[in-house]
C-alpha positions in Angstrom: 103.9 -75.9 -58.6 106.6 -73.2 -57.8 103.8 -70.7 -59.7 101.8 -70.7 -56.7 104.0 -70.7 -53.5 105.9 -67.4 -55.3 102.8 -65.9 -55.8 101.3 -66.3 -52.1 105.0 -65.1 -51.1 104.0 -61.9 -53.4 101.1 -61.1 -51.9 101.7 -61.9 -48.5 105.6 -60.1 -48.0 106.8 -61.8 -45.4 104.6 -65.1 -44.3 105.8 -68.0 -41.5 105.7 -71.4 -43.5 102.9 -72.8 -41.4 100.8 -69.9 -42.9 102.0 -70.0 -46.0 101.7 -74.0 -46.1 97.5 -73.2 -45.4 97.7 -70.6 -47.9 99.3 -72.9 -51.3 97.2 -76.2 -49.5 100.9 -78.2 -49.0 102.2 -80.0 -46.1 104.5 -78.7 -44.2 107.7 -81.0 -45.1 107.3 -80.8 -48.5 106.8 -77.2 -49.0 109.8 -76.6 -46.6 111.8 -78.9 -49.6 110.3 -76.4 -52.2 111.3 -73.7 -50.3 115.2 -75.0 -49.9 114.8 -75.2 -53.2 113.6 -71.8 -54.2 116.4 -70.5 -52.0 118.9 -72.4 -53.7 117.8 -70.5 -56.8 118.0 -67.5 -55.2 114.1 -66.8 -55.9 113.3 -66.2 -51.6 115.0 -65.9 -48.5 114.0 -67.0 -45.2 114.2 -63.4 -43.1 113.7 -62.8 -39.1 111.8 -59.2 -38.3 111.5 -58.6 -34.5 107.6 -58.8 -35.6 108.0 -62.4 -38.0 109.9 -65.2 -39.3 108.9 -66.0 -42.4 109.8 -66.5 -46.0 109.9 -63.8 -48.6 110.9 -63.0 -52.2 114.2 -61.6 -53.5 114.4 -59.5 -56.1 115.0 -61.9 -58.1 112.1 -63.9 -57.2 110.0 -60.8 -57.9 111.2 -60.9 -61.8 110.4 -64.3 -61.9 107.1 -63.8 -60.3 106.2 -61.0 -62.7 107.3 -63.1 -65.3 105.7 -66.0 -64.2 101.8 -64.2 -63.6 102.1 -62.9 -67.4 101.8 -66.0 -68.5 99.4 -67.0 -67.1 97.1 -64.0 -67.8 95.2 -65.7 -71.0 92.6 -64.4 -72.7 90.5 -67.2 -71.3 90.9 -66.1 -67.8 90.9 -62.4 -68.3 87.7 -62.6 -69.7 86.2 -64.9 -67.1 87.5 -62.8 -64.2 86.9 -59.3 -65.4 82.9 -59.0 -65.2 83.6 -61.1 -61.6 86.6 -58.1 -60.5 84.0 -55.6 -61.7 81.6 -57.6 -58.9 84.2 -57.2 -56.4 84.4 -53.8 -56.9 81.5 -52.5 -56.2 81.7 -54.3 -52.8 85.0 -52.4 -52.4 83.8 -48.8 -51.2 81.2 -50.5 -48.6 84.4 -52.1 -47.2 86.7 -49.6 -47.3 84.1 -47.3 -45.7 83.2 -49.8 -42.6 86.5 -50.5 -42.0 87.2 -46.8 -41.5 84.0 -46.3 -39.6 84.8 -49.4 -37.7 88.1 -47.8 -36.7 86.6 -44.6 -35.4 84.1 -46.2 -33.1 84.6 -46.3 -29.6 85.1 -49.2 -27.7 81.5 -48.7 -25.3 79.8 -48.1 -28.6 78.3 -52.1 -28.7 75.6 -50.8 -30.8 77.7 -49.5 -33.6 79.7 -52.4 -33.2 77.4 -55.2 -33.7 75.9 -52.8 -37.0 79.2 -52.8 -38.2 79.8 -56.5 -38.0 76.2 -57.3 -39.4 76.4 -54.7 -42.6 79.9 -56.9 -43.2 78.0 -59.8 -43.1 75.7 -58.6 -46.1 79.0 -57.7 -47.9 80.7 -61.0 -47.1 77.2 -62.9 -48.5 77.5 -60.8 -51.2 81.3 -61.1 -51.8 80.7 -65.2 -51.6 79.1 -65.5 -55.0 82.0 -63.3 -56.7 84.7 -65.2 -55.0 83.0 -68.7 -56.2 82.5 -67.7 -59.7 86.7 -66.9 -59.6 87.8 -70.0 -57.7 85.6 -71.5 -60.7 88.1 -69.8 -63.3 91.4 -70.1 -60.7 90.7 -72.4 -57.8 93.4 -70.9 -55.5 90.4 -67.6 -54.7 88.4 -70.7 -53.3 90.7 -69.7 -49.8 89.8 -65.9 -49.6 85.9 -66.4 -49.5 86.9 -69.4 -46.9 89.1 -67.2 -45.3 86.4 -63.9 -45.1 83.9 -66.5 -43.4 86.7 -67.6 -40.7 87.2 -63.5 -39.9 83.4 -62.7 -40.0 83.2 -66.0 -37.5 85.8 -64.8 -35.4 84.6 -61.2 -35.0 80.3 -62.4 -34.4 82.3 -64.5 -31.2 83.5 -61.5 -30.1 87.4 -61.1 -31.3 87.1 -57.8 -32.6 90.7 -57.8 -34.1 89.2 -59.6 -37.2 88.0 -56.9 -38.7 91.2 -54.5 -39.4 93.9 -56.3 -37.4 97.0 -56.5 -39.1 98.0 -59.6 -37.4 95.5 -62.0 -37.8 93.9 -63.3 -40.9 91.6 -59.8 -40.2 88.3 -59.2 -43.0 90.4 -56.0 -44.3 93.6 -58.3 -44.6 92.4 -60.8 -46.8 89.9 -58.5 -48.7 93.1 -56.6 -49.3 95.3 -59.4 -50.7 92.1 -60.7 -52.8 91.9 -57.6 -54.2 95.5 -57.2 -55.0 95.5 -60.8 -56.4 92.7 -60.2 -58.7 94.7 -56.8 -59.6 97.7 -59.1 -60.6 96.4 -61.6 -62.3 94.2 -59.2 -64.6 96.9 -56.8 -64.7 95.5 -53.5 -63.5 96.9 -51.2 -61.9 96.3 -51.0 -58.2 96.4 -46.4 -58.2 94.3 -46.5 -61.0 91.7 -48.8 -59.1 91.3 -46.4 -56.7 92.0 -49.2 -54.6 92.7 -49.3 -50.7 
């Protein structure tokens, strides 16, 4: 469906096909035809950043996109997700608050570390239960709560850059874009949420 690649585009900015393939669960070849496609259309762009290759959304594919998530905000779903994005909420604070602890530790401070990656942990347990009561109303947020276990995994083996790094698949990166999908597809609004 073209629904889904444009919204993973949307929430990721700028994404390199092999990620983005992951993200929408398509091979390779045939989301590379979709994409061709799309850019035919003029819906995304294929842009090089001296940071990232990846694939993007024009304007227009933006308008289509907001388009596009309206209808499929029902009823049905808003009612299902809301008590489960109410869930996710009150997880938010405790990770917005460990992240910035987490940034203001030193790097001897093992101790405060390993807390840090533990008290996430409880979150991400926590967070699991939410995440699979949504991916039981939209399957697509199956990936984030796989996702949050792949960056909790990482970080207990000792990569430390899955917790706030910006480039990897980080905790704080995919709590983010979970957050801001749920945001979308319920339509709130993200400075109202008091959201990070």
């Amino acid at each position: 469906m073209t629904f889904d690649v444009l919204h993973a585009l949307r929430l990721k900015g700028i994404v390199a096909i092999e990620a983005l393939a992951e993200l929408v669960e398509r091979p390779i070849d045939a989301l590379q035809a979709e994409l061709d496609r799309l850019a035919e259309e003029g819906l995304v762009r294929l842009r090089e950043t001296p940071r990232l290759a990846g694939w993007s959304l024009t304007p227009e594919g933006h308008t289509r996109h907001g388009q596009e998530i309206t209808g499929h905000r029902t009823p049905e779903i808003v009612s299902s997700l809301t008590p489960v994005y109410e869930g996710f909420l009150r997880l938010n604070d405790r990770v917005k608050a460990l992240s910035t602890s987490w940034q203001q530790l030193t790097a001897d401070d093992q101790a405060g570390r390993w807390e840090a990656v533990e008290e996430l942990g409880e979150v991400h347990e926590e967070a699991a239960a939410i995440l699979i009561a949504a991916a039981g109303v939209l399957p697509r947020f199956r990936s984030y709560e796989r996702r949050l276990a792949t960056a909790l995994e990482q970080l207990r083996a000792g990569d430390e850059r899955f917790f706030t790094g910006v480039t990897v698949d980080s905790f704080h990166t995919v709590w983010f874009e979970c957050h801001e999908d749920l945001i979308q597809t319920l339509g709130r609004d993200r400075v109202q949420e008091g959201s990070f």
